[in-house]
PQR file with spaces between the fields and no chain letter, atoms N, CA, C, O and H, PARSE charges and radii, in Angstrom:
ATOM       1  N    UNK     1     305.807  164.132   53.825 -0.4000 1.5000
ATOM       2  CA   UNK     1     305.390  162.742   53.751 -0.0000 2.0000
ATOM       3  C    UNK     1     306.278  162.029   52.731  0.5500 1.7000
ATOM       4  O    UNK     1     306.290  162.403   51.558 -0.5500 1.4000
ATOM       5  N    UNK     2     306.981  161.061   53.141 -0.4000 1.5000
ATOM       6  CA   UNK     2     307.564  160.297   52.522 -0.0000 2.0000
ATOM       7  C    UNK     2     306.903  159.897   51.385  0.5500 1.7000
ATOM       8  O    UNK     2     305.769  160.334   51.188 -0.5500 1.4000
ATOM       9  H    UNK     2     306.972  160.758   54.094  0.4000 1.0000
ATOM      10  N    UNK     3     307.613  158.851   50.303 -0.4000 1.5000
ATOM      11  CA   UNK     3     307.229  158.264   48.619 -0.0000 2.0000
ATOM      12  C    UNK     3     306.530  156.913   49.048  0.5500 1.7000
ATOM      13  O    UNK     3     305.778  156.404   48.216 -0.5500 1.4000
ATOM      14  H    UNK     3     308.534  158.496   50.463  0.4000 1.0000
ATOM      15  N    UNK     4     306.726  156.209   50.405 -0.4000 1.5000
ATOM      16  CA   UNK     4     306.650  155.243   50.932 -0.0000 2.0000
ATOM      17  C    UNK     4     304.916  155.626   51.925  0.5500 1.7000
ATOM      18  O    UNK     4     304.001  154.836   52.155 -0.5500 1.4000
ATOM      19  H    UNK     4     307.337  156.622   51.081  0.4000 1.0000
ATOM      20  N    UNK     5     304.976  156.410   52.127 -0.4000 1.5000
ATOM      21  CA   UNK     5     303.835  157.039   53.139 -0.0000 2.0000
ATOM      22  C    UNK     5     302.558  157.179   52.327  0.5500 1.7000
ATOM      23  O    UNK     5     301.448  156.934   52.800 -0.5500 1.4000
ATOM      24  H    UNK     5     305.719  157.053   51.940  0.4000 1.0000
ATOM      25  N    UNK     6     302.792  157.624   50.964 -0.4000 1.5000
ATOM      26  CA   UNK     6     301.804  158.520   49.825 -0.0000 2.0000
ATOM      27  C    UNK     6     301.563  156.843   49.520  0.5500 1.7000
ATOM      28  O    UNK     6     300.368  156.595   49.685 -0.5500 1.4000
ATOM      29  H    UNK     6     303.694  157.822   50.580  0.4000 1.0000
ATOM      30  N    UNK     7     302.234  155.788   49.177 -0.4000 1.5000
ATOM      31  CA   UNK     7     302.217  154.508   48.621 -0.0000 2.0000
ATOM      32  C    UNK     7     301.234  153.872   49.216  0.5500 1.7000
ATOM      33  O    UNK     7     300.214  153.418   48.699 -0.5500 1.4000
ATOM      34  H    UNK     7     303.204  155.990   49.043  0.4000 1.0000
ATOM      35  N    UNK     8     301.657  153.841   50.626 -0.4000 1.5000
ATOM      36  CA   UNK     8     300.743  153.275   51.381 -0.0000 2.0000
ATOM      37  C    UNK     8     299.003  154.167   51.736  0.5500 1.7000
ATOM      38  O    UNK     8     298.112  153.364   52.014 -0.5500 1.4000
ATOM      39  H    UNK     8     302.486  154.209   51.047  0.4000 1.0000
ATOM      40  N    UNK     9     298.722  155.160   51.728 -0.4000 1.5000
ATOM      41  CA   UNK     9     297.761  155.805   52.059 -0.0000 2.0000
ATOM      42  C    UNK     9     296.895  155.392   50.546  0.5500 1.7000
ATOM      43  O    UNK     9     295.782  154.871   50.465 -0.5500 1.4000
ATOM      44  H    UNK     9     299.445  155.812   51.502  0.4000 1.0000
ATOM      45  N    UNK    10     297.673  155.751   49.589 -0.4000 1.5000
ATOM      46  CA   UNK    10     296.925  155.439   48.370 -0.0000 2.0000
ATOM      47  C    UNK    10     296.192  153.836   48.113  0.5500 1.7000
ATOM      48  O    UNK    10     295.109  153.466   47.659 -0.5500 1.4000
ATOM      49  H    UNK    10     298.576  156.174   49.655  0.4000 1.0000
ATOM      50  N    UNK    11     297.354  153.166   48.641 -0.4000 1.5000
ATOM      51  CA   UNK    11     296.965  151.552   48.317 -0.0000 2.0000
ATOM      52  C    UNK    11     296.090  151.426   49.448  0.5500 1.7000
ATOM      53  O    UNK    11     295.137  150.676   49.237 -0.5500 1.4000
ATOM      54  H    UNK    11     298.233  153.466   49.011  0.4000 1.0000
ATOM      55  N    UNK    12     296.150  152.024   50.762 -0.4000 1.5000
ATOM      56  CA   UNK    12     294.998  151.661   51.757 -0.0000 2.0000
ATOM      57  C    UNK    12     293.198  152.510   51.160  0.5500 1.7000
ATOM      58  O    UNK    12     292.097  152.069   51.492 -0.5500 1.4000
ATOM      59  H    UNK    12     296.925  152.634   50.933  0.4000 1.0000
ATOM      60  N    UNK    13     293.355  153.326   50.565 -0.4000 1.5000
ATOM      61  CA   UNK    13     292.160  154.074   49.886 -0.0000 2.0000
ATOM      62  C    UNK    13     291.312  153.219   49.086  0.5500 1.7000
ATOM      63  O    UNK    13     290.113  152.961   49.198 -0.5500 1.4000
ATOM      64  H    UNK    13     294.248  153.685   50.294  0.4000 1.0000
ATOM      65  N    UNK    14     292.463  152.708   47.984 -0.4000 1.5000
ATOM      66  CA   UNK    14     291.629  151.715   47.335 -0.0000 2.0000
ATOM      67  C    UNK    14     291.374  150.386   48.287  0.5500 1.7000
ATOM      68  O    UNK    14     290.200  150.127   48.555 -0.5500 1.4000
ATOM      69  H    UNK    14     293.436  152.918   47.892  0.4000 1.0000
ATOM      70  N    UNK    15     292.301  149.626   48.751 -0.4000 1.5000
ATOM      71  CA   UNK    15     291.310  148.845   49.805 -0.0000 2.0000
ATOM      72  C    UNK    15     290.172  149.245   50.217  0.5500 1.7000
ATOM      73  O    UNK    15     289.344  148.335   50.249 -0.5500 1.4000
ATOM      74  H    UNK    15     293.254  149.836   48.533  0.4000 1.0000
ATOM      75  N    UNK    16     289.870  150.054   50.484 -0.4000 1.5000
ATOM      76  CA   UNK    16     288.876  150.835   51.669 -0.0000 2.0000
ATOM      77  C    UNK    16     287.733  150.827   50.444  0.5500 1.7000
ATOM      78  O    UNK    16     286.564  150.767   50.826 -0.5500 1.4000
ATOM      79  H    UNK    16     290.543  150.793   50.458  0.4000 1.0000
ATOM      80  N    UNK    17     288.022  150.891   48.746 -0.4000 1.5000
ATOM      81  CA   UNK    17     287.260  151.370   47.878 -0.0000 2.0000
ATOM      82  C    UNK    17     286.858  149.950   47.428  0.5500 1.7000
ATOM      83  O    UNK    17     285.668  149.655   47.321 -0.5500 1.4000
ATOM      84  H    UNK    17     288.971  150.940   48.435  0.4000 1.0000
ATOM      85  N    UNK    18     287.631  149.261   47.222 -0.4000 1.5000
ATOM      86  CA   UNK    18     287.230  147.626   46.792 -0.0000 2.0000
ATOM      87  C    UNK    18     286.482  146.971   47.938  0.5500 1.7000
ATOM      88  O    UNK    18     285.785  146.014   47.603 -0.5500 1.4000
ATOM      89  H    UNK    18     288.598  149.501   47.309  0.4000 1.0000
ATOM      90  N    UNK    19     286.487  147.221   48.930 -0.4000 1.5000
ATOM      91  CA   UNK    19     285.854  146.381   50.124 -0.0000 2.0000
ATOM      92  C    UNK    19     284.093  146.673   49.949  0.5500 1.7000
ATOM      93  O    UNK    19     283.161  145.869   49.923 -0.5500 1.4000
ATOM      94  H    UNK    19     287.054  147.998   49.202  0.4000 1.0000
ATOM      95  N    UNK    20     284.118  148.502   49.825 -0.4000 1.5000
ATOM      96  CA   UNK    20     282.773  148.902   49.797 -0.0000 2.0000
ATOM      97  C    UNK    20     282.479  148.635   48.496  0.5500 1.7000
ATOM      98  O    UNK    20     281.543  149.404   48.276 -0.5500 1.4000
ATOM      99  H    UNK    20     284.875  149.156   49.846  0.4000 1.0000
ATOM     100  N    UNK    21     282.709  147.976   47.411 -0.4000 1.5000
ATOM     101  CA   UNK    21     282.146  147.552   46.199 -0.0000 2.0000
ATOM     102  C    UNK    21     282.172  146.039   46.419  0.5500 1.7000
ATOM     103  O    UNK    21     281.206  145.560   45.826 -0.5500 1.4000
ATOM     104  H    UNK    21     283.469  147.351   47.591  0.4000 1.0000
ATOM     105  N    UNK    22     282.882  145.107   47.026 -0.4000 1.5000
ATOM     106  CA   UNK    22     282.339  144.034   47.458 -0.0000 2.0000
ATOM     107  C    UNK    22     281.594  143.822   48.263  0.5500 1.7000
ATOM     108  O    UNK    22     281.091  142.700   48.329 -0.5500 1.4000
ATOM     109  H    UNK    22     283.667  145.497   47.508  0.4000 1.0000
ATOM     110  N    UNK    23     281.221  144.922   49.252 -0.4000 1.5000
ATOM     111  CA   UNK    23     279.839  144.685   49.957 -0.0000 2.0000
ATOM     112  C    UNK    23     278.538  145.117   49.159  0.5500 1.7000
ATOM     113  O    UNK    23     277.410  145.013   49.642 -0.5500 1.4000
ATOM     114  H    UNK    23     281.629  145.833   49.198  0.4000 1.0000
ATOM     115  N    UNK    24     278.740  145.494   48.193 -0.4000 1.5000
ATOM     116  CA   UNK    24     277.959  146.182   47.099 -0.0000 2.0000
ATOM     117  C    UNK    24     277.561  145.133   45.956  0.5500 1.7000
ATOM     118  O    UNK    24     276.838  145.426   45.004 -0.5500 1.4000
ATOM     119  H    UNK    24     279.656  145.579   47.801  0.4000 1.0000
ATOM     120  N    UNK    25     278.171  143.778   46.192 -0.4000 1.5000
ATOM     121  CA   UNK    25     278.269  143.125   45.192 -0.0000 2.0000
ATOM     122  C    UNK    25     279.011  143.077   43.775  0.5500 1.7000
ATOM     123  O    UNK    25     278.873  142.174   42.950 -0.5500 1.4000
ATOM     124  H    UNK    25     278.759  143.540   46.965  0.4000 1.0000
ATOM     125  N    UNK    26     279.740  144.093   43.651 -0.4000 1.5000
ATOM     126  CA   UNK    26     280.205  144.706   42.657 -0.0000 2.0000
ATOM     127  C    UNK    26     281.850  143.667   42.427  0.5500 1.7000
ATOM     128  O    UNK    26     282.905  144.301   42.400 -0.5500 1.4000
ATOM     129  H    UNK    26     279.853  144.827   44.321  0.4000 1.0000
ATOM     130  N    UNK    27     281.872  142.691   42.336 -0.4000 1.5000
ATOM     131  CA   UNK    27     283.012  141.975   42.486 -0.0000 2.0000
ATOM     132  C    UNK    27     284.224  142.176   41.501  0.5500 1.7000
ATOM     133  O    UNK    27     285.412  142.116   41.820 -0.5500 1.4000
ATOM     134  H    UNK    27     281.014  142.177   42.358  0.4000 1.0000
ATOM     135  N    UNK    28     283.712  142.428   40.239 -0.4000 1.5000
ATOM     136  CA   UNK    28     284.806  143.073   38.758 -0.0000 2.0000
ATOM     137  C    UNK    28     285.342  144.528   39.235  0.5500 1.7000
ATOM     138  O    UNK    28     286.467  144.951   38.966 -0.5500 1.4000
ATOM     139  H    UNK    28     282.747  142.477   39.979  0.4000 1.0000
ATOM     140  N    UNK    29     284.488  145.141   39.892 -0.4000 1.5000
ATOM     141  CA   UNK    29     284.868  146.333   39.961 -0.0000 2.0000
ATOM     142  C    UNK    29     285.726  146.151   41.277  0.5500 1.7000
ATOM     143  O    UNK    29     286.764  146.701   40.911 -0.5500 1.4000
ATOM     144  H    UNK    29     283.575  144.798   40.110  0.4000 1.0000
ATOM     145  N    UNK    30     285.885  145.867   42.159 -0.4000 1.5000
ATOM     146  CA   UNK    30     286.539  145.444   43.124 -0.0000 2.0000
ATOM     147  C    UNK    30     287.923  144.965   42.606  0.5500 1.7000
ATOM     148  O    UNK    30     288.912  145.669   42.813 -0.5500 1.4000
ATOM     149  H    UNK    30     285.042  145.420   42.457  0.4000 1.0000
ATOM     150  N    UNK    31     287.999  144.043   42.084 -0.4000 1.5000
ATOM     151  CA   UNK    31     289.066  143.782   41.271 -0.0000 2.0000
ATOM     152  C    UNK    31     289.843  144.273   40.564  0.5500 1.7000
ATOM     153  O    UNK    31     291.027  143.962   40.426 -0.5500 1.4000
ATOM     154  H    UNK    31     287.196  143.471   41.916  0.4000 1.0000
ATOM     155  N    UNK    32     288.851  145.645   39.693 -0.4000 1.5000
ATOM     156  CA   UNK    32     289.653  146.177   38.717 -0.0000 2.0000
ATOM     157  C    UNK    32     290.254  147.581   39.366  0.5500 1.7000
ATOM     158  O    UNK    32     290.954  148.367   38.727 -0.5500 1.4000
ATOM     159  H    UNK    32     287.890  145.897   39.805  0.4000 1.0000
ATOM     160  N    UNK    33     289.806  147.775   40.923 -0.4000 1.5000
ATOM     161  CA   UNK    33     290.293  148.831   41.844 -0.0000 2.0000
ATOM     162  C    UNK    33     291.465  148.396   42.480  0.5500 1.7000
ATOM     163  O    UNK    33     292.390  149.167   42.736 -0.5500 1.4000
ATOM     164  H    UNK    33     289.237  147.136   41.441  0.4000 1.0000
ATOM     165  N    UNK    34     291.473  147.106   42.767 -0.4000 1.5000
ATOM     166  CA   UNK    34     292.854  146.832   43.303 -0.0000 2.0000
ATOM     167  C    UNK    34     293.854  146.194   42.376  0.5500 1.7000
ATOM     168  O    UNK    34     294.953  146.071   42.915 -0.5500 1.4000
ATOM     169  H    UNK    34     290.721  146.480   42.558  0.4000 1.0000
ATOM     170  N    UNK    35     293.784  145.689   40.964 -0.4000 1.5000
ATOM     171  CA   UNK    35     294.789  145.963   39.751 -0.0000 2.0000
ATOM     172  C    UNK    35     295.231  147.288   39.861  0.5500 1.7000
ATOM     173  O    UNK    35     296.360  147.434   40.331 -0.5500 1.4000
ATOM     174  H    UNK    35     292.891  145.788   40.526  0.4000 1.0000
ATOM     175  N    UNK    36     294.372  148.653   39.416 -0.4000 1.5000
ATOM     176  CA   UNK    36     295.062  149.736   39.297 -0.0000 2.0000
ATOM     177  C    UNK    36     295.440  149.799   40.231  0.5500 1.7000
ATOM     178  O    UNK    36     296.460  150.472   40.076 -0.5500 1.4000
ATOM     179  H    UNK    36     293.455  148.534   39.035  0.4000 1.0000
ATOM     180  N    UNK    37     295.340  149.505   41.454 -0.4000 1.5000
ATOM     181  CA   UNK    37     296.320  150.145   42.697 -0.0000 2.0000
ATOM     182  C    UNK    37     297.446  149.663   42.610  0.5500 1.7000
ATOM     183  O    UNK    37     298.390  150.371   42.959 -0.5500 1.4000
ATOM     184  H    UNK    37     294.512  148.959   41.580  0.4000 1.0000
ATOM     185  N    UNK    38     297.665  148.468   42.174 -0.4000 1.5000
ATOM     186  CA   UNK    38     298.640  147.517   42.523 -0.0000 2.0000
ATOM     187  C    UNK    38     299.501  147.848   41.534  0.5500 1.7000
ATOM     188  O    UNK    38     300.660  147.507   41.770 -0.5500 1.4000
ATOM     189  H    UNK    38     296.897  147.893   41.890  0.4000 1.0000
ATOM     190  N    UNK    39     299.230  148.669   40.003 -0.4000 1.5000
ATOM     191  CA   UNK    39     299.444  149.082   38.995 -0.0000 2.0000
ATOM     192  C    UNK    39     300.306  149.917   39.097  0.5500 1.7000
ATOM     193  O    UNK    39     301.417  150.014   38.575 -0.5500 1.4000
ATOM     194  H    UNK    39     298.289  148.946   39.812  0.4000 1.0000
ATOM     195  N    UNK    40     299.494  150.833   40.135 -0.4000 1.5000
ATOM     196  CA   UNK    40     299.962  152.408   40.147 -0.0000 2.0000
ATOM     197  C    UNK    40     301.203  152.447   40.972  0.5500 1.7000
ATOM     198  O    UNK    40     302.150  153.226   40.859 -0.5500 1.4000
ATOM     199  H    UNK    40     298.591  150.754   40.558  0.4000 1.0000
ATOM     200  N    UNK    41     301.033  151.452   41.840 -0.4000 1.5000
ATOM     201  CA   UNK    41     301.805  151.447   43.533 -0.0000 2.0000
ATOM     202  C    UNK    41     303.300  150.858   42.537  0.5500 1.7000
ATOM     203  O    UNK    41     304.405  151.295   42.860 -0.5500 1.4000
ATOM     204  H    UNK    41     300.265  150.819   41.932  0.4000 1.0000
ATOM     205  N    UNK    42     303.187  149.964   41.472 -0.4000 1.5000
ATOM     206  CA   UNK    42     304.612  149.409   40.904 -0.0000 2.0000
ATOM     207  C    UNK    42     304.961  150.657   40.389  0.5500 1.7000
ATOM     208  O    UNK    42     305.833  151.448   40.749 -0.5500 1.4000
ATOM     209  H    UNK    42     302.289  149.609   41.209  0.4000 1.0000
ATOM     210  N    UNK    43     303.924  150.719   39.249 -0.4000 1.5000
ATOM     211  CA   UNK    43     305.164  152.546   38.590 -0.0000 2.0000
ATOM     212  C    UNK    43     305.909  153.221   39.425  0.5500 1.7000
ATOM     213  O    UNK    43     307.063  153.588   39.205 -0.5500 1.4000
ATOM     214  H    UNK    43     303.216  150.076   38.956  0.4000 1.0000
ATOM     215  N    UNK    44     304.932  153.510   40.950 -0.4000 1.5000
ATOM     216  CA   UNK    44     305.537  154.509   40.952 -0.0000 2.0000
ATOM     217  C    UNK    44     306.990  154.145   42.109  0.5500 1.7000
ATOM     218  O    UNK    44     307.667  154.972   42.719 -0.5500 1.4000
ATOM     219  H    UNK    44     303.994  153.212   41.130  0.4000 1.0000
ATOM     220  N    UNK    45     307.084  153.080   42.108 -0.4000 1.5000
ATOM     221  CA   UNK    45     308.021  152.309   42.913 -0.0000 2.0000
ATOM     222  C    UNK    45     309.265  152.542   41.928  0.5500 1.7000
ATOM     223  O    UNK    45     310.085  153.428   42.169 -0.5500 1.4000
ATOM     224  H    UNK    45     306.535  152.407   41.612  0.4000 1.0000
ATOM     225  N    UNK    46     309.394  151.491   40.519 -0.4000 1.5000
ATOM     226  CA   UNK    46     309.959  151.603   39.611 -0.0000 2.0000
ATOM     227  C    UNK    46     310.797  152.858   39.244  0.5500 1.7000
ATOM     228  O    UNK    46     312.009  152.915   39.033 -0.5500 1.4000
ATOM     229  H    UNK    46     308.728  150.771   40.324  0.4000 1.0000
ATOM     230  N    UNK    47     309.732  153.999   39.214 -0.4000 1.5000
ATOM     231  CA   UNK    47     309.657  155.487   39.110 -0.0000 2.0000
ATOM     232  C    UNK    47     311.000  156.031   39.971  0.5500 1.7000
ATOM     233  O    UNK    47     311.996  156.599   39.524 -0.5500 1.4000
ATOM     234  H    UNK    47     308.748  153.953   39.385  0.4000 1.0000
ATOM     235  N    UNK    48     310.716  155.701   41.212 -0.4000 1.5000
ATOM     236  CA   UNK    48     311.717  156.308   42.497 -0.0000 2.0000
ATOM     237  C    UNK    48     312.836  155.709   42.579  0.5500 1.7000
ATOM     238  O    UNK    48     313.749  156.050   43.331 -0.5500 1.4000
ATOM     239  H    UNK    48     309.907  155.240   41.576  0.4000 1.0000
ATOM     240  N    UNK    49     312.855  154.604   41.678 -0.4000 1.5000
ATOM     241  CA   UNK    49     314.111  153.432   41.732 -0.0000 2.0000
ATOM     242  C    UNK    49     315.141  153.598   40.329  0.5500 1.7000
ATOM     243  O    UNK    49     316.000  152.796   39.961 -0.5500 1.4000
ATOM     244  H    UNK    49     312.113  154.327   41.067  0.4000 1.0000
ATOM     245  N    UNK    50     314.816  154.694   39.788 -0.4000 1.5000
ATOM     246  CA   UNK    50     315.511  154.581   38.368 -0.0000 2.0000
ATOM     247  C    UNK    50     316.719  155.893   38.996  0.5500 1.7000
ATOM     248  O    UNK    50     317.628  156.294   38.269 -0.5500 1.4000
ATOM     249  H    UNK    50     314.118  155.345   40.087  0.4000 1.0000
């Protein structure tokens, strides 16, 4: 599996994880699931690019 494949499966997880905490009402936490994704998904972009 590609660096590009793992990127995307990961960032679709947390979607999948923020959606069921906004149906939960949970709206901060929703938010603060798709920062770290969005977090994680730059490092490790950055990461593969150096």
């Amino acid at each position: 599996m590609s660096n590009y494949e793992q990127q995307y499966f990961r960032l679709f997880a947390a979607i999948a994880n923020a959606i069921e905490a906004l149906e939960s009402n949970h709206y901060i936490l929703a938010k603060e699931i798709l920062i770290c994704a969005e977090q994680a998904a730059e490092e490790a972009y950055l990461a593969s690019h150096r």
